[in-house]
N, C-alpha and C positions, 0 to 999 in steps of 0.2 A: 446682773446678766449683761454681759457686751452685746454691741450693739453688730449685726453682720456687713460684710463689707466684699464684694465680689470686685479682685483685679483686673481690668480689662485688660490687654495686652500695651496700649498707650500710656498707660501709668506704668508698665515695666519698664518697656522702652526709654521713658523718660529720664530715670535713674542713670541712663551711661550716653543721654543723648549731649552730646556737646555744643550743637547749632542752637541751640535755647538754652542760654545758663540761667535765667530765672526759673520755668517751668524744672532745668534738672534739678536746682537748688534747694527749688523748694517740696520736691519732692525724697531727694534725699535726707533736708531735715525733718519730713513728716516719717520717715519711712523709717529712720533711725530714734525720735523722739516719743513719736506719738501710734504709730500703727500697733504696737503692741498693745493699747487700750482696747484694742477690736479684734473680732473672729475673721480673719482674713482668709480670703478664700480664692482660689482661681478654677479654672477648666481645664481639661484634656485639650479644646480648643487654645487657649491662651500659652499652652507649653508648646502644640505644635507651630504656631505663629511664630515663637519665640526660636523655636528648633531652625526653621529657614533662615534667621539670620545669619549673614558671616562671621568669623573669628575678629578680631577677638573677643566681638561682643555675645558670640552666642555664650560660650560658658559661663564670661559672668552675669547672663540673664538667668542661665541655666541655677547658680547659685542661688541669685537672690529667690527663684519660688519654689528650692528645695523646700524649705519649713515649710510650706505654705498649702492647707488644704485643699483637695481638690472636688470636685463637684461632680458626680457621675449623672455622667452622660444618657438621661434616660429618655424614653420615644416622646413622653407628654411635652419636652422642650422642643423635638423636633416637630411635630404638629404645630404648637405655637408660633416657630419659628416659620411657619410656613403659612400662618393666619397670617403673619405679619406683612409677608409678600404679598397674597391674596390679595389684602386689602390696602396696596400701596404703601403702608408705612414704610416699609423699608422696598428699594429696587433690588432684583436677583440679585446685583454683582456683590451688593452689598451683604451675603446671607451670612455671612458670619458675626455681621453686629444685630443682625437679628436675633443670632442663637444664643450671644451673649446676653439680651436680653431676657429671652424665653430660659435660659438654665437661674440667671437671678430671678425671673418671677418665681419658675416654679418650685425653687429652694427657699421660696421667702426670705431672700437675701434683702436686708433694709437699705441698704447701699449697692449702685454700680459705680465704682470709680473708673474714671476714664478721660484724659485729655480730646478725647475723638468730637470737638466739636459739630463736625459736618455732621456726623450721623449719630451721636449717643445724647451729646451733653448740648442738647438743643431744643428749648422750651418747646414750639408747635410739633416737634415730633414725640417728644414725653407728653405732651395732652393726647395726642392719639393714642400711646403706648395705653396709656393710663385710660382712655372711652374705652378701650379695645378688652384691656385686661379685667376691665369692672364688668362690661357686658358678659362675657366669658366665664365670669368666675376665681378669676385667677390676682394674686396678688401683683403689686405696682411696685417694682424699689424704686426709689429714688435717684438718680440718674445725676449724680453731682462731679465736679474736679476736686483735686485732692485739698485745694486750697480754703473749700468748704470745710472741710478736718483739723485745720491747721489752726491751734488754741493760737492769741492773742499776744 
């Protein structure tokens, strides 16, 4: 059984960002090499993220998460997502890397990938995630960069 693997919008991004040719690098060779080992999956939120970009990068983002499952949008994420406010882990502005959280917890997604250092892929805020989500009930994915994926 593979292992699951939730896109956050940052990991798309990366693929056609050119200001960072290591992080696009190397995300395009995990993305061409090695993501096919995994159940990949994104959101309704992550497409419309991707939808606000300009030309010419929105379609080829729009390409790369055709294949790519999508996650339904159900209230138990939004509740969570909103524990997460409640209890400062995440600020309002930020409610979107909340709900990305709360749709991986409550999909049991093993994996959030994400470049989003400030707010995802940040050890004292994944120990809250994770008090928050065990108190709760709720499962914890792991909150990692793409670079954790990336064989040897």
């Amino acid at each position: 059984m593979k292992l699951s693997l939730y896109l956050e919008t940052s990991v798309i991004g990366a693929y056609l960002d050119a200001s960072d040719s290591f992080r696009r690098d190397l995300t395009i060779r995990w993305f061409e090499h090695e993501l096919s080992e995994y159940e990949a999956c994104i959101s309704i939120l992550v497409e419309r993220e991707l939808e606000r970009v300009d030309e010419p990068h929105r379609s080829g983002y729009m390409k790369i998460i055709e294949p790519l499952e999508r996650l339904d949008f159900v209230d138990e994420a939004a509740i969570l997502a909103e524990g997460y406010i409640s209890r400062g882990i995440f600020h309002r502005k930020y409610m979107a890397d909340a709900f990305h959280v709360a749709l991986a917890s409550i999909h049991k997604i093993d994996y959030l990938v994400t470049w989003n250092f400030g707010h995802l892929a940040n050890v004292r805020r994944q120990a809250r995630i994770k008090l928050f989500n065990t108190a709760a009930g709720f499962f914890s994915p792991s909150i990692i960069t793409p670079e954790f994926l990336v064989h040897g």
